[in-house]
N, C-alpha and C positions, 0 to 999 in steps of 0.2 A: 096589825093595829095594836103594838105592843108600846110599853115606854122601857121595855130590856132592849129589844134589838131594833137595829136599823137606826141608832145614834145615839146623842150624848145630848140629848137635850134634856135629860132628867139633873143633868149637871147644871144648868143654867136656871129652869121651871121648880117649886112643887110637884114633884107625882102627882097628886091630886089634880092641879090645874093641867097639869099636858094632859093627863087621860080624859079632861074635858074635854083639852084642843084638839087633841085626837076623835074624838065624838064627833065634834063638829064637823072637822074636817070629812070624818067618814058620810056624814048627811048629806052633806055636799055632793060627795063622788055621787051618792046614791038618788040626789034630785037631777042630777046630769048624765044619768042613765048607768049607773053599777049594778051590778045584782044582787037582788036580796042576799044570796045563797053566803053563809060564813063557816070556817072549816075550823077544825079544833075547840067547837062547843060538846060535841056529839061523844058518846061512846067515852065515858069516863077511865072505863074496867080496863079498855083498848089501851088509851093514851097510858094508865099505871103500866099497863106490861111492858108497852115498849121502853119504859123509862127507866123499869127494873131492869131489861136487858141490856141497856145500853149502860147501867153503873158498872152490872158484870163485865163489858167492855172496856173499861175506864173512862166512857164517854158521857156527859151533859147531856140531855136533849130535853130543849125549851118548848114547851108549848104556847103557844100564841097562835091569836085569832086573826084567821088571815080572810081578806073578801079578795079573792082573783079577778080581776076584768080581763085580761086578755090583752095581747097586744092589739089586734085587730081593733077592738070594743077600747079600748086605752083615745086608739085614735078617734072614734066617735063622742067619746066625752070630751075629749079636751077641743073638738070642731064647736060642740055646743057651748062649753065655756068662751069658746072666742066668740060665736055668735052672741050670745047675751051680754058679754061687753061693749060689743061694738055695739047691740042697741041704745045701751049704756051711757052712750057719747063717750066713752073708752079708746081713747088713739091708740092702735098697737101699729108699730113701726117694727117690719123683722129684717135681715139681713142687712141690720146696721152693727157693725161689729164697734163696740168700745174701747177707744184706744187707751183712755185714761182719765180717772175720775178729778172734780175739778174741787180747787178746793182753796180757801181764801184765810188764814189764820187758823187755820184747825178746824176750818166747819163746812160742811160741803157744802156743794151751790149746784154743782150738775158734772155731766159728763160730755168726753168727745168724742167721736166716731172717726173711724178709720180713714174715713173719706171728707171729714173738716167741719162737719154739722157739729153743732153746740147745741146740748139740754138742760136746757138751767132749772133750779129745782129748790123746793125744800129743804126735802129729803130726800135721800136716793137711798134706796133698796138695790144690794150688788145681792145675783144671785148663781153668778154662772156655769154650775152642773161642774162635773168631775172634766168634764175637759173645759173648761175654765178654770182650773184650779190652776195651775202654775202661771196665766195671765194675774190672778189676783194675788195669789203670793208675792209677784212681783211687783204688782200696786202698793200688798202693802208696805214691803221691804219702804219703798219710795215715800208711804206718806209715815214711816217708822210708827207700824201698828205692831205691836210684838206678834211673834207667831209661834206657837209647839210644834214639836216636830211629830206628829200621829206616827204609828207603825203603817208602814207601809206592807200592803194586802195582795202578793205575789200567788198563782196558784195556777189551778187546771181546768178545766170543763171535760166533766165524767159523763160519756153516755150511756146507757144500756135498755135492755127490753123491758117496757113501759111495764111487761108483768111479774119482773122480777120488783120492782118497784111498788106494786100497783095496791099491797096491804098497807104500807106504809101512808102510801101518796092520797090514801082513801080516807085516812084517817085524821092527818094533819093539812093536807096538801103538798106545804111546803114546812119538810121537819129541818129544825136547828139543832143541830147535833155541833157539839165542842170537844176537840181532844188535843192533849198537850202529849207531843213527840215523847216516848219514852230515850230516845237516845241525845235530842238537845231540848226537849223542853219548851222548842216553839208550841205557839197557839196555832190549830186547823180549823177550819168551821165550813160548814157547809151555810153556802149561801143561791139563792136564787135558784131552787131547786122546779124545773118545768113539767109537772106530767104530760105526758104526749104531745112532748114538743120539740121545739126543731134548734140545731145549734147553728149561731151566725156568726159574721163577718163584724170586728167593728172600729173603725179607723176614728183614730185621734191624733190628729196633727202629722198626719204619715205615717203612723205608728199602726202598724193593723194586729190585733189581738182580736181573743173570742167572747162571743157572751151568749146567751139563751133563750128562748122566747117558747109560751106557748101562748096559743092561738085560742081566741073565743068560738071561732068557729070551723076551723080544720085541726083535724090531731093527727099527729104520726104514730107508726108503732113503739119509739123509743121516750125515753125521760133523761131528761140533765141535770146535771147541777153543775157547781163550782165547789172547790176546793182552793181555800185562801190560805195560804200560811204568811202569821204575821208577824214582821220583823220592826222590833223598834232600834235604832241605832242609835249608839252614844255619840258624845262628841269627837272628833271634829266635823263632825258628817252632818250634814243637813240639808242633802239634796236628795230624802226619798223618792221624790216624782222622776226625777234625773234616771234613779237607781231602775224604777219600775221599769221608766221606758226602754233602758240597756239591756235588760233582759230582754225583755219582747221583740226587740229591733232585731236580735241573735235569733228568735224562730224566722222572722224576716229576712236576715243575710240568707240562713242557709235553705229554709223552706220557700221563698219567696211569699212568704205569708203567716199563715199559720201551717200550723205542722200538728198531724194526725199520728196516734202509735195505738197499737194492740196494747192492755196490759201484759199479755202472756213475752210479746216481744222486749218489753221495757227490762221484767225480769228476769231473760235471757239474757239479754246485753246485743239482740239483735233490732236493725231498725225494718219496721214495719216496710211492707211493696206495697203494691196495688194486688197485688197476687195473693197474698198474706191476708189483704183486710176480706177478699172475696171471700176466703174460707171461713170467715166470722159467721156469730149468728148475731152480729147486731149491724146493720145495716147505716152507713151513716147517713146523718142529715144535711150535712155540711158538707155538697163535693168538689169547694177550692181549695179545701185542704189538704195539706202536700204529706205523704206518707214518709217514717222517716225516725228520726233517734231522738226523744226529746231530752234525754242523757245527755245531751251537746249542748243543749242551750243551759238548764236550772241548774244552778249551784246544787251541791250536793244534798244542805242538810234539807235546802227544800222536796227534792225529791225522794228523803228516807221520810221526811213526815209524812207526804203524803201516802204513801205504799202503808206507813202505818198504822195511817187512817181508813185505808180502804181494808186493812185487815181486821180493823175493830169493827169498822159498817157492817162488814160480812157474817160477823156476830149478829149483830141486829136483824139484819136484811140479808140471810142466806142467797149469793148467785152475787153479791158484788163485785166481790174479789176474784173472779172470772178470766179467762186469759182473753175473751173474745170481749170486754170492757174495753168500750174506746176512748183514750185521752186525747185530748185538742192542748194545745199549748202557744199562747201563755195568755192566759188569764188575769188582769190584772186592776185594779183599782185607785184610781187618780183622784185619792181625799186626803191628800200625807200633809198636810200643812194644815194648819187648824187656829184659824184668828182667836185674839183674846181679844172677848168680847163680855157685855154686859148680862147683867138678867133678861133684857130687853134688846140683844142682841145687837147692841151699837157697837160701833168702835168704840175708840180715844179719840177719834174723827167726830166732834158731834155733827148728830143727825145724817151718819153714816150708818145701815144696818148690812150685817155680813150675813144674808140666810142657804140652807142647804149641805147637799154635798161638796160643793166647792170651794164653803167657807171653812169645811173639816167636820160639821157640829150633825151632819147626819150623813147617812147611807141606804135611806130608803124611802119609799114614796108617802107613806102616812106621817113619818118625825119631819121627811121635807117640808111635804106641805103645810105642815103644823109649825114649823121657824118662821116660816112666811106669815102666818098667822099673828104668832108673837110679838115681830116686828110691828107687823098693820095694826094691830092694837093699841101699843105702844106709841106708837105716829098719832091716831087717833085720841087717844086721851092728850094728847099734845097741842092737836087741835083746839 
């Protein structure tokens, strides 16, 4: 529940009014069943230490106030938000995929679905999540909305034992740790970090990478996170989504999916067996993942970042940098395109609004919900 991290909506709002929209929004989750419980208020003394350590590391660490639902608990509020709309008189319509927004002199009118149904409109609100990102890059290429090219957010999912984690994860939940590559100077971050929780499967347009989950009501022994390193590219390049999925698609050719390694094997130069991961003490969560070199797939400098991230955590968090640490690969993040949009989040399309992660302008579930917001507002006083 920050306005640092998880977007760029401070670039568009006041501070002041997002960390309303933020309020709001968090009421919300919590009249639709969130839990009181909020992490990174507590233990003042705590949070300086660890923030002292990690400078000695050459590392950031942000604190911010995070409320967990769970994945499990995730899916029970958003069952009851659909319910109270549809008491609502709220038509929701799902598994009508949009093929292209409709549009008559510069001003929207509605959209069309895949399958030849027409929604005519006001206003239309596009909001399609990080795998809709490159469907609406390409809308807007067509209705000539300018677009920046974000850094594209390449990286790993780190597992290890929930208690080598567990002073950390007790304090923050989920800590935001920043560190720039001593050797190129990329940006690393640790993102979506899960106490005892489990790593998964997660397919976008065929593309299968990894991502994290824990659970409101079953926990595992181990904890994750991600490791993003971000690359922004100059000209003539302006196909980071392109780029992301190239990489990924490479633990796909040779792992038939994702691909699993020992740290201890990565910096050997040996690929991980089945035999290998037995001897671990971290047990994985994940067991479609193919054992194996992730050396083969990552470009280089991403792979020296992150090893030199995992040696600054291990400052922080003795037992990181571990040979029995298990990387999942490739990790990755489909927000690299980022409309130019208003304060009120329209296009150059009037009464077009572009909200989310797949419009570029957030990366997480409180700034998401909160562009949504901005927009409906916006509509409303329009009203």
């Amino acid at each position: 529940m920050s306005t640092e991290v998880g977007g760029n909506l401070s670039e568009y709002v006041e501070e002041q009014f997002l960390n309303q929209v933020i309020n709001y929004v968090d009421q919300i989750y919590q009249k639709f069943g969130a839990p009181e419980k909020v992490y990174g208020l507590e233990n003042r003394e705590k949070i300086q230490e660890y923030q002292q350590k990690a400078t000695f590391a050459e590392m950031k660490l942000m604190p911010v106030v995070i409320r967990h639902m769970g994945t499990g608990r995730c899916q029970e509020v958003l069952q009851r938000m659909r319910d109270y709309l549809l008491s609502s008189q709220v038509e929701i319509q799902t598994s009508k995929a949009v093929e292209a927004i409709i549009t008559e002199e510069d001003v929207a009118k509605g959209v069309v679905t895949e399958d030849g149904n027409y929604f005519y409109a006001r206003w239309v609100v596009v909001a399609p999540g990080r795998e809709g990102a490159e469907w609406l890059a390409s809308e807007a290429r067509h209705l000539k909305i300018d677009m920046a090219v974000n850094p594209v957010d390449i990286g790993m999912r780190v597992e290890l034992p929930a208690a080598i984690m567990e002073p950390l994860t007790q304090t923050f939940y989920e800590a935001k740790f920043i560190y720039y590559s001593r050797t190129f100077e990329d940006k690393i971050r640790t993102f979506c970090m899960n106490p005892y929780g489990e790593v998964v499967l997660e397919n976008v347009n065929g593309v299968i990478s990894v991502n994290g989950h824990t659970h409101a009501y079953k926990k595992t022994d181990n904890t994750n996170f991600a490791l993003l390193v971000s690359k922004t590219f100059t000209e003539p390049f302006k196909e980071p989504i392109a780029y992301g999925k190239y990489v990924a698609s490479l633990a796909n050719l040779l792992g038939g999916g994702v691909i699993i390694q020992r740290l201890g094997d990565l910096l050997d130069g040996k690929r991980s067996t089945p035999e290998r991961l037995k001897k671990g003490l971290t047990v994985p969560t994940l067991s479609k993942a193919t054992p194996g070199d992730l050396s083969l797939v990552y470009p280089y400098r991403h792979l020296v970042a992150i090893v030199e991230m995992l040696k600054a955590m291990d400052k922080v968090v003795p037992g990181v940098f571990s040979r029995y640490t298990l990387l999942y690969g490739v990790e990755v993040k489909f927000y690299s395109s980022r409309l130019a949009l208003t304060k009120e989040l329209e296009t150059r399309v009037k009464n077009l609004f572009a909200v989310g992660d797949g419009a570029g302008v957030t990366r997480g579930l409180a700034q998401a919900s909160a562009s949504g917001v901005v927009a409906a507002r916006a509509i409303l006083d329009r009203i």
